[in-house]
N, CA, C and O atoms as a GROMACS GRO file, in nm:
protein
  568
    1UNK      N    1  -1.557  -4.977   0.441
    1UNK     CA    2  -1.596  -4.917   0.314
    1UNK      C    3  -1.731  -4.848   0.333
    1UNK      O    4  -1.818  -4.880   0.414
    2UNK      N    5  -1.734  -4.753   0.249
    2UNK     CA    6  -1.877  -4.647   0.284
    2UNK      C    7  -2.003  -4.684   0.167
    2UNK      O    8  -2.008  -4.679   0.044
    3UNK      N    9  -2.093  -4.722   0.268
    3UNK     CA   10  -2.216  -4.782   0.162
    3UNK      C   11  -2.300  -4.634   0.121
    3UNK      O   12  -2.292  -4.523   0.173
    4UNK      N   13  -2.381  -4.683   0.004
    4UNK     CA   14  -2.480  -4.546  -0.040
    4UNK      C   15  -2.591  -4.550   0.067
    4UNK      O   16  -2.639  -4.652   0.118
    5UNK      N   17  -2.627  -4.411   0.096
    5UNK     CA   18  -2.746  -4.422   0.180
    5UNK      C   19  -2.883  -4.412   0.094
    5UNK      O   20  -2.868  -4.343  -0.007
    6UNK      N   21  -2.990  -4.455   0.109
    6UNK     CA   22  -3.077  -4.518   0.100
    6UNK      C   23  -3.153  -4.367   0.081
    6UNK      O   24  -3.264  -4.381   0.029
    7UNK      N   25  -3.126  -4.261   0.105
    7UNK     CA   26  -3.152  -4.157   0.092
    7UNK      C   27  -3.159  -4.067  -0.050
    7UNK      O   28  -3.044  -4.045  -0.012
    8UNK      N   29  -3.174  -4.009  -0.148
    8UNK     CA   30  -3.160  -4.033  -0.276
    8UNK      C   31  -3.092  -3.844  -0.271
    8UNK      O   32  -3.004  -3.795  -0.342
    9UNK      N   33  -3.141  -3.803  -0.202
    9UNK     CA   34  -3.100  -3.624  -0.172
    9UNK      C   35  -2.960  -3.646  -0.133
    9UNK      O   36  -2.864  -3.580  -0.171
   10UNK      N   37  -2.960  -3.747  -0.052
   10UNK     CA   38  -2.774  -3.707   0.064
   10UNK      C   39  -2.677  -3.820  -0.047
   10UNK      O   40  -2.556  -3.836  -0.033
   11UNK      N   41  -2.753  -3.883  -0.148
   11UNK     CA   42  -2.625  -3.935  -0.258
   11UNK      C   43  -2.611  -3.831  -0.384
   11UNK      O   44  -2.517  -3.847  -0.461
   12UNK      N   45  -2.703  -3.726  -0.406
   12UNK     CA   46  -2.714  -3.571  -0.470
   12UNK      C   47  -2.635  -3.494  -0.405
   12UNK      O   48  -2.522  -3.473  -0.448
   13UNK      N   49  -2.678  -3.439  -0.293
   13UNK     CA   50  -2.654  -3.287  -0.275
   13UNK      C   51  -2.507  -3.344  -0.192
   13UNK      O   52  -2.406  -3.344  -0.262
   14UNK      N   53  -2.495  -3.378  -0.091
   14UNK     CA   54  -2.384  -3.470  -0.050
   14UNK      C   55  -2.346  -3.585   0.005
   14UNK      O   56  -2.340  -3.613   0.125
   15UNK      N   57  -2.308  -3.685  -0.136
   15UNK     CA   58  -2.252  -3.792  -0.051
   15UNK      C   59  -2.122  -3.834  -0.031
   15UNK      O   60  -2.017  -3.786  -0.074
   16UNK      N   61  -2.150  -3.961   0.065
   16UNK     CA   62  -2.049  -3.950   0.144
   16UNK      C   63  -1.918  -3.987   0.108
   16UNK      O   64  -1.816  -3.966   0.175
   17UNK      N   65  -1.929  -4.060  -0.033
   17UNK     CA   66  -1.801  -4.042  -0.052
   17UNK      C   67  -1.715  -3.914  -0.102
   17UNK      O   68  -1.596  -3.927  -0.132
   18UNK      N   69  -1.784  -3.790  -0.109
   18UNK     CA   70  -1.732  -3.645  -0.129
   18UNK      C   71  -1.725  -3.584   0.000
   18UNK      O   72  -1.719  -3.462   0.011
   19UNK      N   73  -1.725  -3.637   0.069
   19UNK     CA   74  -1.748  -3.532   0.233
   19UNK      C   75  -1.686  -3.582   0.360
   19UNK      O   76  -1.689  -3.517   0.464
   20UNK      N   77  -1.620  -3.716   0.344
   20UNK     CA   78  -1.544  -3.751   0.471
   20UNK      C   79  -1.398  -3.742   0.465
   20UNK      O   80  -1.324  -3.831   0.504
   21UNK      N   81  -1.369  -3.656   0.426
   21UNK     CA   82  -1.178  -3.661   0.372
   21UNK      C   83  -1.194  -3.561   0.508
   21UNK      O   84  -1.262  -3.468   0.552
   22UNK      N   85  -1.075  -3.652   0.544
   22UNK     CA   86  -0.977  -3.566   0.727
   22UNK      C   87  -1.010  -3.405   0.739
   22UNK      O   88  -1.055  -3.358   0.844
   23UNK      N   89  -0.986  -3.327   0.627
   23UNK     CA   90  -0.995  -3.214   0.632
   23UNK      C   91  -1.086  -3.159   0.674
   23UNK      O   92  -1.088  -3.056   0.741
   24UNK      N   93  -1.204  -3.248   0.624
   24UNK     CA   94  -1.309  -3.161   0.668
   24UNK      C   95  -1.362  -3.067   0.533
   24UNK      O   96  -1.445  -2.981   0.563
   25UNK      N   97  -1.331  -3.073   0.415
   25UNK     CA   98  -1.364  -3.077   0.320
   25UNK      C   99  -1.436  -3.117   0.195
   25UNK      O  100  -1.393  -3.223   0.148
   26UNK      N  101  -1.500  -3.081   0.151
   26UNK     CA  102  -1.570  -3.137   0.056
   26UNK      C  103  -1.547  -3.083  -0.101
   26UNK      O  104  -1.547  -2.970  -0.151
   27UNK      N  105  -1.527  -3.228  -0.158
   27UNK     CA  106  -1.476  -3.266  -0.298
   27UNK      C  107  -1.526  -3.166  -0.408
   27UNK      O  108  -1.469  -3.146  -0.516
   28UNK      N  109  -1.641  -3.104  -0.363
   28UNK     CA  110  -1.669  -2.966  -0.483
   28UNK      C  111  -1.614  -2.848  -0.436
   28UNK      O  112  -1.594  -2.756  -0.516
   29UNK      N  113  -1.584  -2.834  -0.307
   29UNK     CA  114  -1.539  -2.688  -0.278
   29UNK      C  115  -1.372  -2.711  -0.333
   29UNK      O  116  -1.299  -2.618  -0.297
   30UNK      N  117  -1.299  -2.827  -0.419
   30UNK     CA  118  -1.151  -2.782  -0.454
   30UNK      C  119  -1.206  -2.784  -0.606
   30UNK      O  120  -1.186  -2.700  -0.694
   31UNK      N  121  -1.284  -2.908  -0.611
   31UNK     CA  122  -1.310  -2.906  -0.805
   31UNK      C  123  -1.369  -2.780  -0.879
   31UNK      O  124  -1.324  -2.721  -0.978
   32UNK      N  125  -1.475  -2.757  -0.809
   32UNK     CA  126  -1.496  -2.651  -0.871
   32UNK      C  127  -1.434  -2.521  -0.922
   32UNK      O  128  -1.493  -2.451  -1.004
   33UNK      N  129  -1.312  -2.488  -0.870
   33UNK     CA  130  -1.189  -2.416  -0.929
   33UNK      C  131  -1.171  -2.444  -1.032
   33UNK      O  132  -1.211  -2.357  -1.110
   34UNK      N  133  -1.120  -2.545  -1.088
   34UNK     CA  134  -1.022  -2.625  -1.164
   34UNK      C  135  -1.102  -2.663  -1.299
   34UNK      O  136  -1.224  -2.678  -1.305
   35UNK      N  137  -1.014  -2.674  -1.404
   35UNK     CA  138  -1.062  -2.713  -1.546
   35UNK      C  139  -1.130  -2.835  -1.536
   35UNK      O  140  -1.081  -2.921  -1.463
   36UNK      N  141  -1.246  -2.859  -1.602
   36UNK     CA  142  -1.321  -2.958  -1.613
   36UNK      C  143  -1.229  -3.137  -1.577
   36UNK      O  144  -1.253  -3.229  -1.498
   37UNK      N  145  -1.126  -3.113  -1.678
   37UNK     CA  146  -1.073  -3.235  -1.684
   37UNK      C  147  -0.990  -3.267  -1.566
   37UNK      O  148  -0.965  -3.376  -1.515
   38UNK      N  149  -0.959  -3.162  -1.538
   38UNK     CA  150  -0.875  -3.191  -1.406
   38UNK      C  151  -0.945  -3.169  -1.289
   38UNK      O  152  -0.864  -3.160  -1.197
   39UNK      N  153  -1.083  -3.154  -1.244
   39UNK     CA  154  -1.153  -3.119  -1.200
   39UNK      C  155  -1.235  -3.264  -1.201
   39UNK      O  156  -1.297  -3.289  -1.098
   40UNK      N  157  -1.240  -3.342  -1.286
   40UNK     CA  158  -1.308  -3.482  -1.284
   40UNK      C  159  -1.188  -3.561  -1.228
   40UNK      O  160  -1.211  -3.639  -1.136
   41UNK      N  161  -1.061  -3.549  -1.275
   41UNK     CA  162  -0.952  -3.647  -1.205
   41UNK      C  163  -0.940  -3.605  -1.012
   41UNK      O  164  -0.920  -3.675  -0.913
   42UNK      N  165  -0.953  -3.523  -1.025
   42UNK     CA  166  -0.948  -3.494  -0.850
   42UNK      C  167  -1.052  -3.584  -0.829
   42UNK      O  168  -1.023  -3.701  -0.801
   43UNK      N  169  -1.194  -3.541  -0.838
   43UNK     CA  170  -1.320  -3.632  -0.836
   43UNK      C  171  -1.272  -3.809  -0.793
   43UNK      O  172  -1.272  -3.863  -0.683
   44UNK      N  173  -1.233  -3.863  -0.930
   44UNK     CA  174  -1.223  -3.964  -0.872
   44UNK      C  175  -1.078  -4.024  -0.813
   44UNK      O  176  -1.046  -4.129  -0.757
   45UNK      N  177  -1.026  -3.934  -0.845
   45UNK     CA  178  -0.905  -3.980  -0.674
   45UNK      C  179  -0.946  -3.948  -0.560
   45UNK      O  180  -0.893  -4.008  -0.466
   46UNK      N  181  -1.079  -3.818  -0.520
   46UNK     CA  182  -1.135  -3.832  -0.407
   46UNK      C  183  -1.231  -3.927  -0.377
   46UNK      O  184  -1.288  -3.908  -0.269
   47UNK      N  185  -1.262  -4.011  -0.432
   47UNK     CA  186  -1.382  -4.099  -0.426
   47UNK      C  187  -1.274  -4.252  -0.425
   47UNK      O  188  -1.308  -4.335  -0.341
   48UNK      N  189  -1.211  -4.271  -0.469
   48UNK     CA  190  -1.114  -4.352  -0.476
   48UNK      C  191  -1.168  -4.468  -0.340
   48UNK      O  192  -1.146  -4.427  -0.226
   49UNK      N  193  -1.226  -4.586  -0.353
   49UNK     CA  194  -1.262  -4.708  -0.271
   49UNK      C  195  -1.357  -4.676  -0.195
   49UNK      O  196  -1.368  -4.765  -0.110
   50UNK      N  197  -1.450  -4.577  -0.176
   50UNK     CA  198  -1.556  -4.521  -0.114
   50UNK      C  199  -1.680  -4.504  -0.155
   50UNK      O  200  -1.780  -4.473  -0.092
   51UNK      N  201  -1.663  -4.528  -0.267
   51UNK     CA  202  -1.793  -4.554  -0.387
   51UNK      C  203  -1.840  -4.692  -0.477
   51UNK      O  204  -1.821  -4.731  -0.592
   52UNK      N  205  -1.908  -4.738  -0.367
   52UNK     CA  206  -1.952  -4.869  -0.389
   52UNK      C  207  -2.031  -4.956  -0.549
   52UNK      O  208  -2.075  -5.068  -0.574
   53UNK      N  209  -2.020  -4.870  -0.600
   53UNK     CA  210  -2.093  -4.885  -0.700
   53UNK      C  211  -1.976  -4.842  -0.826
   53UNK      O  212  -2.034  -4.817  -0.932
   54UNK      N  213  -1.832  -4.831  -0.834
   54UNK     CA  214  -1.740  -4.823  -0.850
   54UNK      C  215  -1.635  -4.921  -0.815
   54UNK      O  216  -1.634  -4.957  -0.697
   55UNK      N  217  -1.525  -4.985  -0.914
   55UNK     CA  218  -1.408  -5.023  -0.856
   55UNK      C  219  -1.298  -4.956  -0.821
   55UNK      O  220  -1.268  -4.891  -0.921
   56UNK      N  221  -1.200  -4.929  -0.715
   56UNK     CA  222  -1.127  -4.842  -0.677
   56UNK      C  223  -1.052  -4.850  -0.830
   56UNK      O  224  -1.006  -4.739  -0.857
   57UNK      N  225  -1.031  -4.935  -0.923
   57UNK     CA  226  -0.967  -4.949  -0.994
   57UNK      C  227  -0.956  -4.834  -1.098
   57UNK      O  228  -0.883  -4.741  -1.132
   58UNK      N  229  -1.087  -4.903  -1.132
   58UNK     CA  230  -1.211  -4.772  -1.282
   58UNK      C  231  -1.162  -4.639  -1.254
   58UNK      O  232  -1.115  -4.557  -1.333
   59UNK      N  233  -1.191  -4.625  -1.067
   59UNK     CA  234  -1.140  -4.476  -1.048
   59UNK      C  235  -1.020  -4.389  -1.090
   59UNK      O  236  -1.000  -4.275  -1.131
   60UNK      N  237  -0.943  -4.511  -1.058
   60UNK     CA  238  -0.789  -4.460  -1.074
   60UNK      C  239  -0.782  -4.465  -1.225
   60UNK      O  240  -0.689  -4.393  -1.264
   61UNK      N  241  -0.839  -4.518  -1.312
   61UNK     CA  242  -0.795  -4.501  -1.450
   61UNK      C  243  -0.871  -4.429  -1.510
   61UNK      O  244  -0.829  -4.390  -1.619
   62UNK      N  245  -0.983  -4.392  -1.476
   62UNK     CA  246  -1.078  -4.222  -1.503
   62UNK      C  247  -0.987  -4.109  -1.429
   62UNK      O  248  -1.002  -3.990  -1.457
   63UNK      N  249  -0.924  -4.139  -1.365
   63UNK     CA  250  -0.817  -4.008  -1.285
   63UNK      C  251  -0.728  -3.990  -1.408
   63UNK      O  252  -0.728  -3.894  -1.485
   64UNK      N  253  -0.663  -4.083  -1.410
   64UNK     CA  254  -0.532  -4.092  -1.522
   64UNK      C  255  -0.574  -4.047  -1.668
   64UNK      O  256  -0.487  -4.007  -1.745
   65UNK      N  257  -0.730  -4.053  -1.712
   65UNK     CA  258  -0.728  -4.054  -1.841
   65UNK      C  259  -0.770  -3.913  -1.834
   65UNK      O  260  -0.708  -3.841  -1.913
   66UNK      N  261  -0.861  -3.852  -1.760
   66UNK     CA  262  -0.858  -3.688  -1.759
   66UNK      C  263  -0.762  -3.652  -1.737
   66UNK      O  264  -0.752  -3.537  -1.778
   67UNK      N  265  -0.644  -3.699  -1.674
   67UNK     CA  266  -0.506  -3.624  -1.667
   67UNK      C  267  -0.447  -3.619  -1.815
   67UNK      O  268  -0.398  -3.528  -1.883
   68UNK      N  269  -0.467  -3.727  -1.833
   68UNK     CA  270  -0.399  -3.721  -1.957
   68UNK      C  271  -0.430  -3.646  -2.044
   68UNK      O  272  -0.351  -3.589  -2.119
   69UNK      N  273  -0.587  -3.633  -2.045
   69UNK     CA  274  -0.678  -3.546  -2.178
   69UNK      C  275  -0.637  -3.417  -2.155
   69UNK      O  276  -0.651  -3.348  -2.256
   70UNK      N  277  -0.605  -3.376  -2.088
   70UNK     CA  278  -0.598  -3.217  -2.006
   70UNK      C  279  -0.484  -3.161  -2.062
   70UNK      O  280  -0.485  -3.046  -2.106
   71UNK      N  281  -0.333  -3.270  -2.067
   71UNK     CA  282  -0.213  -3.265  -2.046
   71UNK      C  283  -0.258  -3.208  -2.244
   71UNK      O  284  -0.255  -3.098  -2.301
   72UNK      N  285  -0.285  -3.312  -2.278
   72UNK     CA  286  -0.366  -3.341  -2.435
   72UNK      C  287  -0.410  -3.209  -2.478
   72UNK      O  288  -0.329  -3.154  -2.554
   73UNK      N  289  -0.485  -3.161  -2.459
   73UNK     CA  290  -0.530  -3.031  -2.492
   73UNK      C  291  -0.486  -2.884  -2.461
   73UNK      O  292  -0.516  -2.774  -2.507
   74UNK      N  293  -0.401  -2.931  -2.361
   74UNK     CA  294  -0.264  -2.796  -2.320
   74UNK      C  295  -0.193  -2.748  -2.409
   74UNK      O  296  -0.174  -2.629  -2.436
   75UNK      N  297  -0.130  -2.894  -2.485
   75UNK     CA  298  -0.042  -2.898  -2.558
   75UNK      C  299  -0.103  -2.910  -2.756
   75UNK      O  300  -0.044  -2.905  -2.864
   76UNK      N  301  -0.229  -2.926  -2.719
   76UNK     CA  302  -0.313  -2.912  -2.841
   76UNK      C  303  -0.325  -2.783  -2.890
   76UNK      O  304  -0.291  -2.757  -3.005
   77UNK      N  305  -0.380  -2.681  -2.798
   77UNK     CA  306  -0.401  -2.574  -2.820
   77UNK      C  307  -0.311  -2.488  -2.792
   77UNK      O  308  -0.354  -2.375  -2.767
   78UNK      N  309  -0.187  -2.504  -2.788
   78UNK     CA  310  -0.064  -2.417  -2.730
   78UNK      C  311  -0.081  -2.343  -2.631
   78UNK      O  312  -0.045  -2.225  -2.630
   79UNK      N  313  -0.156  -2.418  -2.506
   79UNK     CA  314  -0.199  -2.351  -2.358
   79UNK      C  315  -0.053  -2.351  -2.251
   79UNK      O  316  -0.056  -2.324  -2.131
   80UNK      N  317   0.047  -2.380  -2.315
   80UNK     CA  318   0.117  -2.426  -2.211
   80UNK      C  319   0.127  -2.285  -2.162
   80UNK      O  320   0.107  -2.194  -2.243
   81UNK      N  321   0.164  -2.251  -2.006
   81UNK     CA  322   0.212  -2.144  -1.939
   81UNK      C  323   0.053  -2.057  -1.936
   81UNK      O  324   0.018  -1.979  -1.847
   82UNK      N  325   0.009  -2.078  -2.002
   82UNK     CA  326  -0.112  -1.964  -2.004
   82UNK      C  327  -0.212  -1.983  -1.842
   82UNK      O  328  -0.261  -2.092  -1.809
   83UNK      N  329  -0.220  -1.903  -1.788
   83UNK     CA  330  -0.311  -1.882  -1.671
   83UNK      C  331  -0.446  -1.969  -1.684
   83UNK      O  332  -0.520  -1.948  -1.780
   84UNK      N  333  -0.485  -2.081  -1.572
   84UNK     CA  334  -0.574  -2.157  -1.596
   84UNK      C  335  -0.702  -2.096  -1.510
   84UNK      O  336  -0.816  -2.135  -1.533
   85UNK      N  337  -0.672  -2.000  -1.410
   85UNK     CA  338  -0.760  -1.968  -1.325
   85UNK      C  339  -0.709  -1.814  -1.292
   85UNK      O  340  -0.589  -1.794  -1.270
   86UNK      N  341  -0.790  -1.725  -1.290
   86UNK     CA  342  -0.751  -1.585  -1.222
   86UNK      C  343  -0.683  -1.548  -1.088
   86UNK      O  344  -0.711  -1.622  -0.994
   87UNK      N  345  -0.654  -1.513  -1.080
   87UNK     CA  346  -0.562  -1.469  -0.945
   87UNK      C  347  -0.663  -1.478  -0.841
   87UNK      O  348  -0.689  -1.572  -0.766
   88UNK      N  349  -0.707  -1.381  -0.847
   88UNK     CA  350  -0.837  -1.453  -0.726
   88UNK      C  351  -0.867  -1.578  -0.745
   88UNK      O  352  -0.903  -1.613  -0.633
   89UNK      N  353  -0.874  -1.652  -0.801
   89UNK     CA  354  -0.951  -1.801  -0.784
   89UNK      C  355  -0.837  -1.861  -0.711
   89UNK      O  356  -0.838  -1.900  -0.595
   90UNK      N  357  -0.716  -1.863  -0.812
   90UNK     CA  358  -0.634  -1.906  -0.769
   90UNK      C  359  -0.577  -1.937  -0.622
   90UNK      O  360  -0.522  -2.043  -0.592
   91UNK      N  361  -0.599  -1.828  -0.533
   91UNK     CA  362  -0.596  -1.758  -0.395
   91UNK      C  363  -0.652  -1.854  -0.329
   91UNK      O  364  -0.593  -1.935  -0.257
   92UNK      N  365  -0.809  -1.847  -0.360
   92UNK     CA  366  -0.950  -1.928  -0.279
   92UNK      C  367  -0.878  -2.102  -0.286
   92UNK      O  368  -0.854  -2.192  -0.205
   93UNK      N  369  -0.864  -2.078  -0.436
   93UNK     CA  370  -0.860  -2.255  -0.465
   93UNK      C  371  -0.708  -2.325  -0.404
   93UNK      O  372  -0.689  -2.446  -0.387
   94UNK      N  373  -0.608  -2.216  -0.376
   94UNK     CA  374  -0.472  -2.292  -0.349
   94UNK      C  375  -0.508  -2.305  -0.153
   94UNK      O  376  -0.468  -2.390  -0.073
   95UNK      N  377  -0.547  -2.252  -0.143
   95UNK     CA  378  -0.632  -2.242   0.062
   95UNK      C  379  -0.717  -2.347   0.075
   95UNK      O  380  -0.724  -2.429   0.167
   96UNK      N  381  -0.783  -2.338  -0.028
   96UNK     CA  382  -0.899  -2.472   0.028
   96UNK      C  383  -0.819  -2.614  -0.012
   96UNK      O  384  -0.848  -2.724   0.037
   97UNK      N  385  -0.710  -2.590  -0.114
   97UNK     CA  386  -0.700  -2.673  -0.174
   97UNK      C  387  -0.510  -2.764  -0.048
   97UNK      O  388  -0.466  -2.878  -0.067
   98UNK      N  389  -0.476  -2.702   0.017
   98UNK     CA  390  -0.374  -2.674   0.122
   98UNK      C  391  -0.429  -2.747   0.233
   98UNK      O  392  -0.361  -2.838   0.281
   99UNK      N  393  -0.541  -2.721   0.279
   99UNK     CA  394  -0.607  -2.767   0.385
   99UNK      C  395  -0.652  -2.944   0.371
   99UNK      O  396  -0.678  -3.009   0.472
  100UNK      N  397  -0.655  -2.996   0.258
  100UNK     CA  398  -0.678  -3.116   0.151
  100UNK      C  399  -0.500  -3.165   0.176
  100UNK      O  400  -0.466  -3.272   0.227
  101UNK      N  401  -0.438  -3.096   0.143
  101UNK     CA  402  -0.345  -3.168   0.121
  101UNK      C  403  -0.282  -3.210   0.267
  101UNK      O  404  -0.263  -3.330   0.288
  102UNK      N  405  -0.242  -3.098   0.385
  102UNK     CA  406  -0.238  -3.105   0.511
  102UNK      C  407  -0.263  -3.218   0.555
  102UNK      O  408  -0.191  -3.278   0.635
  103UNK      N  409  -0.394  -3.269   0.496
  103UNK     CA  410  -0.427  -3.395   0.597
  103UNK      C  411  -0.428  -3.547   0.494
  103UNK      O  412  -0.479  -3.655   0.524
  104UNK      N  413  -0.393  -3.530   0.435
  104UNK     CA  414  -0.352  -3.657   0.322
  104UNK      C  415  -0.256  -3.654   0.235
  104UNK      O  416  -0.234  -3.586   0.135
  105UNK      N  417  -0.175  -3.775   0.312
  105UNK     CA  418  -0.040  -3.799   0.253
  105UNK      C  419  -0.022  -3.886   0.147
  105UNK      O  420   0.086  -3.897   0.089
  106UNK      N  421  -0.163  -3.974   0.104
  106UNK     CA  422  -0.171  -4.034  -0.010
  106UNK      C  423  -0.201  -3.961  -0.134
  106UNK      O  424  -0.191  -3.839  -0.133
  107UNK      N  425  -0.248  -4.042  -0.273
  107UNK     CA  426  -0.180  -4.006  -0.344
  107UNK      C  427  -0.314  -3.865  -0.429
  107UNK      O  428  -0.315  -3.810  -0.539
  108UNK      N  429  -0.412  -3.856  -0.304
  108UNK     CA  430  -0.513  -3.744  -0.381
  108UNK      C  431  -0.370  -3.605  -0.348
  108UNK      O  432  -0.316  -3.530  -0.429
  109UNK      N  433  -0.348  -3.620  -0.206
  109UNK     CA  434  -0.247  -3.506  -0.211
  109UNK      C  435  -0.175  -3.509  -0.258
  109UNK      O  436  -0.172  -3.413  -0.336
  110UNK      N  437  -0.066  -3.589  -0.267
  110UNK     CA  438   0.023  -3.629  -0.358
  110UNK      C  439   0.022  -3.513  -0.508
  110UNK      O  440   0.092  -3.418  -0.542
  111UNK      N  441  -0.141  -3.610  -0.587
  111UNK     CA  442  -0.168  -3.503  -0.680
  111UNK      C  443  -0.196  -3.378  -0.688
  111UNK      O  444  -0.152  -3.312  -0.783
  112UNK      N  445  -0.287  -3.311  -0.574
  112UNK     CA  446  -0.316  -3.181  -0.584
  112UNK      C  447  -0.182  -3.073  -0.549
  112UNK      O  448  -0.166  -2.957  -0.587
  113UNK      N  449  -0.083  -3.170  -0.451
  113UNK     CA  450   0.067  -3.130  -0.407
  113UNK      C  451   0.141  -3.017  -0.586
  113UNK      O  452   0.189  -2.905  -0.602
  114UNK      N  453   0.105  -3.138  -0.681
  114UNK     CA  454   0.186  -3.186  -0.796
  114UNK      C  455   0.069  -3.061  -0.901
  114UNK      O  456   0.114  -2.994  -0.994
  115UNK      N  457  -0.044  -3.058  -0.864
  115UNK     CA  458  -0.136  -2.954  -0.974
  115UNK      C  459  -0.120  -2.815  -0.904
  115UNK      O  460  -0.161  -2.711  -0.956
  116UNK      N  461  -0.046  -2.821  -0.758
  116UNK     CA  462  -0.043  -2.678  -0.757
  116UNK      C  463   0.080  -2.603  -0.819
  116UNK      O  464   0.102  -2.484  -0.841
  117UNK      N  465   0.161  -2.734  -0.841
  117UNK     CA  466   0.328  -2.629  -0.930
  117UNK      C  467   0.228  -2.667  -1.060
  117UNK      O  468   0.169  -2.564  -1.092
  118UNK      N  469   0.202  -2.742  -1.117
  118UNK     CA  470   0.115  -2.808  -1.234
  118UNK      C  471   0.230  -2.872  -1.306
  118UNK      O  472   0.276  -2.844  -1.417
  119UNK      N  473   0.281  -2.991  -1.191
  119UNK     CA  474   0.406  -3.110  -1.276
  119UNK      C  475   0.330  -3.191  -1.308
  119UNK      O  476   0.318  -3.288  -1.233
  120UNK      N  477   0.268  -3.186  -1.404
  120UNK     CA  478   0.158  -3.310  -1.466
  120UNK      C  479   0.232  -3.430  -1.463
  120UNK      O  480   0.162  -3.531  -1.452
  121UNK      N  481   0.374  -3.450  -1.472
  121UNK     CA  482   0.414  -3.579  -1.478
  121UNK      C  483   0.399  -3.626  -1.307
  121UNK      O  484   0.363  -3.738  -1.273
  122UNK      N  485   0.434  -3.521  -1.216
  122UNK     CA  486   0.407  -3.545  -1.077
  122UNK      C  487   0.266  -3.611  -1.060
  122UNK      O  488   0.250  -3.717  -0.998
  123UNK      N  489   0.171  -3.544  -1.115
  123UNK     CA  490   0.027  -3.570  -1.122
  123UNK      C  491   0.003  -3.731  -1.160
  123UNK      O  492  -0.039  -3.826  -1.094
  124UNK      N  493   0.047  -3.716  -1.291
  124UNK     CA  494   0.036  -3.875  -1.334
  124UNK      C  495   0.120  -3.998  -1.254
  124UNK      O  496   0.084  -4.115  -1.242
  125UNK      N  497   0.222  -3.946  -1.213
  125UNK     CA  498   0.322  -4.072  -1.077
  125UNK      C  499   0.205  -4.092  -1.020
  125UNK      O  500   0.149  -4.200  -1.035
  126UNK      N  501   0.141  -3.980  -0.935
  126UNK     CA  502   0.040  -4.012  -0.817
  126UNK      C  503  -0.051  -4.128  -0.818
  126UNK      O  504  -0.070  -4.212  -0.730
  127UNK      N  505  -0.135  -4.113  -1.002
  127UNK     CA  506  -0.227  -4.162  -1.031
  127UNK      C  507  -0.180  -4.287  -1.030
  127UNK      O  508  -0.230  -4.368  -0.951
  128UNK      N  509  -0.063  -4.330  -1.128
  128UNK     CA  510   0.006  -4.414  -1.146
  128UNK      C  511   0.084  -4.554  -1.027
  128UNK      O  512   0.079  -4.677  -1.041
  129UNK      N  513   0.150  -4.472  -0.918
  129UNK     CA  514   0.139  -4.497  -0.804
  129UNK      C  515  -0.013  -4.584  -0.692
  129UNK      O  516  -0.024  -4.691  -0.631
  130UNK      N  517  -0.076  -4.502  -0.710
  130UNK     CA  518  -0.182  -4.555  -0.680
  130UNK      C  519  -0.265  -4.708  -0.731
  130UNK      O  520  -0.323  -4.797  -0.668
  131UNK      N  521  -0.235  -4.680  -0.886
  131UNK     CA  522  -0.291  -4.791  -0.947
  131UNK      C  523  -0.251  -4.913  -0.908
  131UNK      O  524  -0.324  -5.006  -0.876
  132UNK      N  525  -0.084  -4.909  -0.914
  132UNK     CA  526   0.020  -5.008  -0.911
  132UNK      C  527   0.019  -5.067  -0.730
  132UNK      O  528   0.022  -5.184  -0.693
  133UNK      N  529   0.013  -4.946  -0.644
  133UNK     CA  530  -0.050  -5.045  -0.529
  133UNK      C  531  -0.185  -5.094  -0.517
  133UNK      O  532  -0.200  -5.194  -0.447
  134UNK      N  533  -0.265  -5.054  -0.560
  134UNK     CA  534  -0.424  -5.151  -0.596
  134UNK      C  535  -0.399  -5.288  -0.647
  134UNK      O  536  -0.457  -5.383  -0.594
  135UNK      N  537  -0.330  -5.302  -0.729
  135UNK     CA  538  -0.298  -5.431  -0.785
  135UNK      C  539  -0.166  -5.482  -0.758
  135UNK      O  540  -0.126  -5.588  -0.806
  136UNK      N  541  -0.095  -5.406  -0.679
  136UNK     CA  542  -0.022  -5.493  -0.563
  136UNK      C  543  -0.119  -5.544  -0.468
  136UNK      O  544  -0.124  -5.666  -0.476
  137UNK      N  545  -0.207  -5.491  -0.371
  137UNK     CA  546  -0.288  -5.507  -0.276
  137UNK      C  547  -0.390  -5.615  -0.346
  137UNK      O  548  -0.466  -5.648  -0.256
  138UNK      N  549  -0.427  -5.688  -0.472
  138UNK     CA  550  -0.485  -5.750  -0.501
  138UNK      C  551  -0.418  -5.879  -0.473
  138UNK      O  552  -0.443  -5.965  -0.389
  139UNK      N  553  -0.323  -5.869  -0.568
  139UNK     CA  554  -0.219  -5.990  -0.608
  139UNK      C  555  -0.200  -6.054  -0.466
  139UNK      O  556  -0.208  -6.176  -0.462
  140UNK      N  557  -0.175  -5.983  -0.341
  140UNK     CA  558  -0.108  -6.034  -0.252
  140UNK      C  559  -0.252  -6.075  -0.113
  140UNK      O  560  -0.233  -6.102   0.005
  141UNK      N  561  -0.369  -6.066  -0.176
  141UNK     CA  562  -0.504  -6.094  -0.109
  141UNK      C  563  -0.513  -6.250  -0.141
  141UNK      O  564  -0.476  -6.294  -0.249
  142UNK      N  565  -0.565  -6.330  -0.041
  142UNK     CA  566  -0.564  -6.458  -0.059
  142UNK      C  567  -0.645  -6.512  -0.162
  142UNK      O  568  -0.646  -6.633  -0.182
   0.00000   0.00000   0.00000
């Protein structure tokens, strides 16, 4: 598990639980595309057991509840189908966001797999998924 460094700049500008995913990527270069709310649920499915000062748990249910709010306000404001990002963004953000998924078969890709058709119910399995083995992986700890 990845402890905070003692450093107060490198848990700001980058820490480490935003910067060691396989890819070689870092957790603001996909969020920052993306709508706030869904843009905080990536967040903490990328941080997901790496942030010590966090339960992997909390994470996964701050993932799920911006999913949900998002799904919430789509359908609040009659957004469905409407373009969430410009074609250019879109471009930048589905490349950076490809390279993320490439190298993780759990359930952050899983989700971003699921936000690039935007099957929010895909999205929510992921989250969902995830939760349900956390507390499998509890239950079955001595």
């Amino acid at each position: 598990m990845t402890t905070q460094s003692e450093d107060p700049n490198e848990r700001v500008n980058h820490p480490r639980w935003y910067t060691q995913h396989p890819s070689g990527i870092e957790c603001i270069q996909v969020i920052e595309h993306l709508p706030t709310n869904i843009g905080n649920a990536v967040k903490y499915l990328w941080r997901c057991g790496l942030k010590t000062t966090e339960t992997p748990l909390r994470d996964l249910q701050s993932a799920r509840w911006y999913t949900e709010r998002e799904i919430w306000r789509i359908r609040q404001f009659g957004l469905e189908g409407e373009p969430w990002m410009t074609a250019k963004t879109v471009f930048k953000w589905r490349k950076i966001a490809s390279q993320v998924v490439s190298k993780d078969d759990g359930e952050l890709g899983k989700y971003l797999r699921a936000l690039m058709e935007w099957r929010s119910d895909g999205m929510l399995e992921a989250v969902d998924r995830a939760i349900d083995n956390l507390k499998r992986e509890s239950n079955d700890a001595p």
